[in-house]
Each structure stands twice: as structure tokens, then as C-alpha cells.
C-alpha positions as CSV (number, residue, x, y, z in Angstrom):
1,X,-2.2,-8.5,10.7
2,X,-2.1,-12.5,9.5
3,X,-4.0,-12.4,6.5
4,X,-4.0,-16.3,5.5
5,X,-7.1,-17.6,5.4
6,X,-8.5,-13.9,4.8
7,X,-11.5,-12.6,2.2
8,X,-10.5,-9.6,0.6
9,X,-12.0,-6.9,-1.9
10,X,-10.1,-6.1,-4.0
11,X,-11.2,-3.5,-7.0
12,X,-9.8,-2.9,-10.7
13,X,-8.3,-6.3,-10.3
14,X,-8.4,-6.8,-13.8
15,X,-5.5,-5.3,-15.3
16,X,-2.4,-3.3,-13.9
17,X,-1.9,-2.3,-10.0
18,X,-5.2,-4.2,-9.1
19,X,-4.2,-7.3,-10.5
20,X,-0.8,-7.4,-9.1
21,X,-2.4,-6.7,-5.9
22,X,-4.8,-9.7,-6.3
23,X,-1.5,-12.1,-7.4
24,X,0.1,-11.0,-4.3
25,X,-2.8,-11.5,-1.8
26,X,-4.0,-14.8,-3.2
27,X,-0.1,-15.9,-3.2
28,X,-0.5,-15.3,0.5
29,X,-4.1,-17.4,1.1
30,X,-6.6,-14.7,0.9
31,X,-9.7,-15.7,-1.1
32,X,-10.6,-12.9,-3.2
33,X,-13.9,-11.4,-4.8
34,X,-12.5,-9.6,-7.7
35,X,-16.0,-6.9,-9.6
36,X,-15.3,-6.2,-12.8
37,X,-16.9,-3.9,-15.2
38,X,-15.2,-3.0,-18.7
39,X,-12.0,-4.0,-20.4
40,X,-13.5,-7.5,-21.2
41,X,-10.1,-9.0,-22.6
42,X,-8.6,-8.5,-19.7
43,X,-11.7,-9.9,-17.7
44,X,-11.2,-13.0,-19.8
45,X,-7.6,-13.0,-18.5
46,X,-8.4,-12.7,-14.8
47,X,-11.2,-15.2,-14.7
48,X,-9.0,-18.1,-16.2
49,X,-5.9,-17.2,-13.8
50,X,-8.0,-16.8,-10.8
51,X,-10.4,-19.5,-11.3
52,X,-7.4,-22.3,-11.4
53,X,-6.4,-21.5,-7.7
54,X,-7.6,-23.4,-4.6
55,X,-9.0,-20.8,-2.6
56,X,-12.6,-20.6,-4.3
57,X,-11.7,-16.6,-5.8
58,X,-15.2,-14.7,-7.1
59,X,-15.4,-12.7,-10.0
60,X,-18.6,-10.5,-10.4
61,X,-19.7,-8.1,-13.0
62,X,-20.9,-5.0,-11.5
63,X,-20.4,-1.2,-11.7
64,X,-19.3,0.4,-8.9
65,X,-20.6,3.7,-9.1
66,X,-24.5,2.2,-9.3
67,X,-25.4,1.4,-5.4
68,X,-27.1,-1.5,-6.4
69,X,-24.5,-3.4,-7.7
70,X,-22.7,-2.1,-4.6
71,X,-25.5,-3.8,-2.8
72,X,-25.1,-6.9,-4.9
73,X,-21.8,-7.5,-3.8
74,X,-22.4,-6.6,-0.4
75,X,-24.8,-9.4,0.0
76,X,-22.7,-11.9,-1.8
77,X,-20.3,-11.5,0.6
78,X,-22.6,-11.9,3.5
79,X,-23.9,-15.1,1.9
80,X,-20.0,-16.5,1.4
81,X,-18.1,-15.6,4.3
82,X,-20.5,-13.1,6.9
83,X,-17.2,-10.8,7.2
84,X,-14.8,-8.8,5.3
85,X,-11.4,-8.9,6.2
86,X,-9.8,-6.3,3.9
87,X,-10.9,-3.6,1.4
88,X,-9.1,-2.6,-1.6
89,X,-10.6,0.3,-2.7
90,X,-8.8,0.7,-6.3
91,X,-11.3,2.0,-8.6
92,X,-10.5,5.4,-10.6
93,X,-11.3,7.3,-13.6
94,X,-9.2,10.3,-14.7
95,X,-8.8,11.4,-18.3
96,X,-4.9,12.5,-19.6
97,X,-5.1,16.1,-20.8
98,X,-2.7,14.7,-23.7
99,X,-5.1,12.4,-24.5
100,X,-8.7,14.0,-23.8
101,X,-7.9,17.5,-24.1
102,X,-10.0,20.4,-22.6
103,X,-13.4,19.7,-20.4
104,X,-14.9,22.2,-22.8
105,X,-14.5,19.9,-25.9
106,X,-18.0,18.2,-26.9
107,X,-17.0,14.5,-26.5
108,X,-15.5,15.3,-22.7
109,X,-18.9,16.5,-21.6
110,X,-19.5,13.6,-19.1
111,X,-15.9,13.3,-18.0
112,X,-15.7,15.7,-15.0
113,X,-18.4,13.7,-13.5
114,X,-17.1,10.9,-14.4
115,X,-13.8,11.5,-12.8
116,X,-15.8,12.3,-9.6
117,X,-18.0,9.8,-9.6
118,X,-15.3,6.9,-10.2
119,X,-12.2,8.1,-8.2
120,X,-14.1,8.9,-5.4
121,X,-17.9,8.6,-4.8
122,X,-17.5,4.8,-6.0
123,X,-14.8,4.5,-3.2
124,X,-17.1,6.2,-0.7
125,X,-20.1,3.8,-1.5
126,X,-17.9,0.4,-1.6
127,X,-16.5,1.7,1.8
128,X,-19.9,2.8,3.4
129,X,-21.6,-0.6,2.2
130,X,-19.2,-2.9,3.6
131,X,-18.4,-0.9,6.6
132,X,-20.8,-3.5,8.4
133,X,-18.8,-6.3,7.1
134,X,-15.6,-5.1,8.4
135,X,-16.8,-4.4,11.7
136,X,-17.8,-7.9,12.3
137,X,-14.0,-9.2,11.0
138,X,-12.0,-9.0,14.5
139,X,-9.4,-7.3,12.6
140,X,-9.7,-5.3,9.3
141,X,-7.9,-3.1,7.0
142,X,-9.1,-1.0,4.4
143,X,-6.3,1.0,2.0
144,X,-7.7,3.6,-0.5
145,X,-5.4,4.1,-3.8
146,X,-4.9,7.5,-4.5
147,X,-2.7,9.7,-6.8
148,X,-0.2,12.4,-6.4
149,X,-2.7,14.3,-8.8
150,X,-3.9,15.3,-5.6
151,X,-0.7,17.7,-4.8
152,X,0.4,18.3,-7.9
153,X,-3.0,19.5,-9.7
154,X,-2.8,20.3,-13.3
155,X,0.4,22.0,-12.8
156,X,3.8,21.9,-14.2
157,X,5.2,19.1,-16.4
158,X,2.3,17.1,-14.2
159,X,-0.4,19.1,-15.9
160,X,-0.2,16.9,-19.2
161,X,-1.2,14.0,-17.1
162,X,-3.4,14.9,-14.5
163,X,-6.9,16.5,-15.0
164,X,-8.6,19.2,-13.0
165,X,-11.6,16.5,-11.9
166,X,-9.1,13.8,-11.3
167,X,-6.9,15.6,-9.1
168,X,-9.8,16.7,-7.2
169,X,-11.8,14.0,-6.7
170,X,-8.4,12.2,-5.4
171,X,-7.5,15.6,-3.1
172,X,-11.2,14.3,-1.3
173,X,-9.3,10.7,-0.8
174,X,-7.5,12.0,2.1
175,X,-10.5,13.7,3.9
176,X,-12.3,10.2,3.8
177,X,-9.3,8.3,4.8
178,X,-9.0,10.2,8.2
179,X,-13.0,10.1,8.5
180,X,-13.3,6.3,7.8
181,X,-9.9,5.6,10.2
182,X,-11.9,7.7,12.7
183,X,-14.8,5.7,12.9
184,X,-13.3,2.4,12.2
185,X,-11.2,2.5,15.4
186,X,-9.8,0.4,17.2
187,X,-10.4,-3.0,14.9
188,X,-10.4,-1.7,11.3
189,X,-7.3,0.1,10.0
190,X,-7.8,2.7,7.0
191,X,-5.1,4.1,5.2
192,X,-4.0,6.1,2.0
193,X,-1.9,4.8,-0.8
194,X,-0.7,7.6,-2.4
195,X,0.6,6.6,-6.0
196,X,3.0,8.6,-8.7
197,X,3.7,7.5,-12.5
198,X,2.9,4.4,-12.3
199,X,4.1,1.8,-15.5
200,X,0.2,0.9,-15.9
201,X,-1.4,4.4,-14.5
202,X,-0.4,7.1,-16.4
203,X,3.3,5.3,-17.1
204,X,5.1,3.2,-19.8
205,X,2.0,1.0,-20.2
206,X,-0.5,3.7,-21.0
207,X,-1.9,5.4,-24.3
208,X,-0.9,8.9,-22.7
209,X,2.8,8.3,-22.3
210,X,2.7,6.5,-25.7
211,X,2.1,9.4,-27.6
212,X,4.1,12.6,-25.1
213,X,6.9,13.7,-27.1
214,X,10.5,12.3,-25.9
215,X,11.5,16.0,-24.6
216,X,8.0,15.2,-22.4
217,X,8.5,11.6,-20.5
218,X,12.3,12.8,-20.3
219,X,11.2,15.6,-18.7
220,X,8.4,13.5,-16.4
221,X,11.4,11.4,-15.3
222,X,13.5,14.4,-14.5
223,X,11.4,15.6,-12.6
224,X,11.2,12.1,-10.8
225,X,14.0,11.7,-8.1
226,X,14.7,8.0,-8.7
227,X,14.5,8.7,-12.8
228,X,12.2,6.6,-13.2
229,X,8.2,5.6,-13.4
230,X,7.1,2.6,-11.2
231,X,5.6,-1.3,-11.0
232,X,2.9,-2.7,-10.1
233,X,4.6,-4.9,-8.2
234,X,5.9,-2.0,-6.0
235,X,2.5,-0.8,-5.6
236,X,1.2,-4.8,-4.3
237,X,4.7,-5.3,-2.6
238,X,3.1,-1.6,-0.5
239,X,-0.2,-3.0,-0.4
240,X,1.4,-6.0,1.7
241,X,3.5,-3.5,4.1
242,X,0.4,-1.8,5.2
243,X,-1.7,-5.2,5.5
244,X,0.7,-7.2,7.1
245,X,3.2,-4.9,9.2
246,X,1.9,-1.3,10.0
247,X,-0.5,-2.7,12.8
248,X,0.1,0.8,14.5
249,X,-0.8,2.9,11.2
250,X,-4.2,4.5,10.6
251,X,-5.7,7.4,9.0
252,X,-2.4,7.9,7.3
253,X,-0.9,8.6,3.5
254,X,2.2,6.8,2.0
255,X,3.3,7.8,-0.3
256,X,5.0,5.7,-3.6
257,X,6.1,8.2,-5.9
258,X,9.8,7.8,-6.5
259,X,10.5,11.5,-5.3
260,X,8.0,13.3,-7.9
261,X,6.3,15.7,-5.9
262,X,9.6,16.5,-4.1
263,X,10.7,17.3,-7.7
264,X,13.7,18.5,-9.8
265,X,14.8,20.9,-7.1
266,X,17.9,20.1,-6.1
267,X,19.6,20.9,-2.1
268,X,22.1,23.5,-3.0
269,X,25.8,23.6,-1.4
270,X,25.8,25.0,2.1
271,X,26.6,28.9,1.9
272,X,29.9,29.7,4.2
273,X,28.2,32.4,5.8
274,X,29.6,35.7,7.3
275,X,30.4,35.0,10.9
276,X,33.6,34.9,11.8
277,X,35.3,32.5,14.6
């Protein structure tokens, strides 16, 4: 897919993955609309960066998980370009055990929902709302951003970062994926970006690893096959992959994880057996 010239969603472009996924399209001539709803230093930020390129980018307050703002941008797109060439769908909301503790405490009583309603019922309303846009583009591509909570759960040395209602709501990611690729077909493209420790998302950059113990991220990388947590920059330099050169991918997961779900397990010495020549 040639996406110079393009007009892409792109969601949670403020900070992080999204805005290196933003640098990275607009670097390659896509005009961007670019919602925003909290974190207003880092709003700031994006507006002043964006708004000094050439291709006209947007940036819109709205909240995701309210259908009329959905709406909102729906119809500002319609008014700027009639067509939506590519969909982002990076919005998320999942709460570190580490640092939120137990659903059961008092101040976590909205935070199950929340999970829910961010990671994936926003995604499903952005996606059903422009789905009119996208069909009119003669070629489109959607990618959902996901999380290896999904497979992992709150389990193992995973459990201090993932939360029961985040690793849900991102197991439902790849039921919508297939649906959306399903009816999307043939001109739109949907697929899964399935993401581990990410420097910015649960990684380096983040109030939950600053305050795991040493024995924790050592044991977080461990478990990591590469021994390490990743970039943004990774995650955009994926994004691009999928955009630009997997024209014959749909409906389908990749997965940037660095080997975590395949874990600390190691492949064993091959056993000489007991057959004899």
C-alpha cells in the first residue's frame, strides 16, 4: 500500500508508541488527525511538533469511549477529506497490579470498567464509526494495538504487570480483528499488533517498572528472550511493515514481543535415545 498523500487516524498520539507512530507516518506524507484526551503536557508537545509540518495535521480533543465525540471526529473527517485511508486504533487503559493493587480496593472501583471500556469498547466504536469512511478509500488498512496481556493473563512474573480486566479486554482484540478483516474484505486490511514490554507501556518509561524491585525487571527481562524491553520506534518501524508491505495480510496477529510469551524455557540437548544401528 503507497500511503503518501494518505489521511490517517491515528489514536494515543500524544505520548509513547502513538506518537512515534504519528512521526513515522507524517515522515512518509500522511496527513494525520491526531484526538487527544488527558495528559495535557504532552498535548502541548504534540500540537507544537505537529502543527509546524506541511501536511495540514488535526488535533482534536475528544474522549473516545463517549460515541459522540466518536461522532465528532467522524464528521470532521468527512468534512476534510470524505475518506479514511488508515486507522490506528491505539487507545488503552490497563492499571499495573504494582501500582493499583487489588480490584477490591475502594479507589480501583471504576477500574475494571475502565479497562474494558478503553482497551476495547473505544476500539470497537472508533472502528464501527469510520468503517463508512474506509470503505469509500480504494484501499485501506486498519491495525488494532494489542498486548501480550492477552496470553499471558495475570500469571507468572507477567502478573505484576498485567491486570485481570486488561488482559481481558485485550484477549477480545483478536475476536474483532478477524470480524472486522471479515467484513472489510477485499479493500480494507485489518490486522493485530500484538505488543510485549514496551519502553513507554509497561517498560523503562513507566511508573510500574520504576518502582518493581531489581530482582523483579531482572527477572521481566529473563523471562524475555532478546533480554530486553522494547521502542517505540520498533513498534512505528511494525506499524510501517503492515501499512506498506503485507498487502496479502489480513485478520492476522504479529506479534512484537522480544520472545516473552515464549519465555525462560529453554530447548534442551537432544536425548541419544535407545535404538541401536
Amino acid at each position: 500500500m503507497e500511503i503518501n498523500g494518505t489521511t490517517a487516524l491515528v489514536l494515543g498520539a500524544s505520548r509513547g508508541i502513538g506518537l512515534a507512530i504519528a512521526r513515522k507516518l507524517a515522515a512518509r506524507g500522511v496527513r494525520l488527525l491526531l484526538p487527544w484526551y488527558d495528559w495535557p503536557e504532552s498535548v502541548r508537545a504534540m500540537e507544537e511538533e505537529f502543527s509546524d509540518m506541511d501536511q495540514d495535521h488535526i488535533c482534536i480533543k475528544a474522549d473516545l469511549r463517549n460515541k459522540e465525540d466518536v461522532n465528532r471526529i467522524v464528521q470532521l473527517i468527512e468534512q476534510e477529506t470524505g475518506s479514511l485511508d488508515i486507522l490506528i486504533n491505539n487507545i488503552e487503559r490497563g492499571g499495573m497490579p504494582v501500582v493499583h493493587g487489588p480490584y477490591t480496593l475502594a479507589v480501583n472501583s471504576d477500574q475494571w470498567q475502565r479497562e474494558m471500556d478503553t482497551t476495547l469498547h473505544a476500539k470497537w466504536m472508533v472502528f464501527n464509526s469510520c468503517l463508512p469512511l474506509l470503505q469509500r478509500a480504494k484501499q485501506a488498512c486498519v491495525i488494532n494495538i494489542s498486548s501480550i496481556a492477552a496470553l499471558t493473563g495475570r500469571a507468572g512474573i507477567a502478573g505484576i504487570l498485567f491486570n485481570d480486566g486488561y488482559a481481558a479486554a485485550n484477549r477480545g482484540i483478536e475476536t474483532l480483528t478477524q470480524t472486522w478483516a471479515r467484513i472489510g474484505a477485499p479493500s480494507i486490511r485489518v490486522n493485530e499488533l500484538m505488543l510485549g514490554i514496551i519502553d513507554s507501556r509497561h517498560g523503562r518509561n513507566t511508573r510500574g517498572w520504576g518502582i518493581l524491585t531489581a530482582k523483579e525487571r531482572k527477572q521481566l527481562l529473563d523471562h524475555t528472550l532478546l533480554h530486553r524491553t522494547g521502542r517505540p520506534k520498533e513498534v512505528a518501524q511494525a506499524v510501517l511493515f503492515l501499512l506498506e508491505q503485507a498487502d496479502f495480510m489480513t485478520g492476522s496477529t504479529l506479534r512484537l514481543d522480544g520472545g516473552f510469551v515464549l519465555g525462560s524455557e529453554r530447548v534442551p540437548a537432544m536425548p541419544p535415545g535407545i535404538l541401536e544401528d
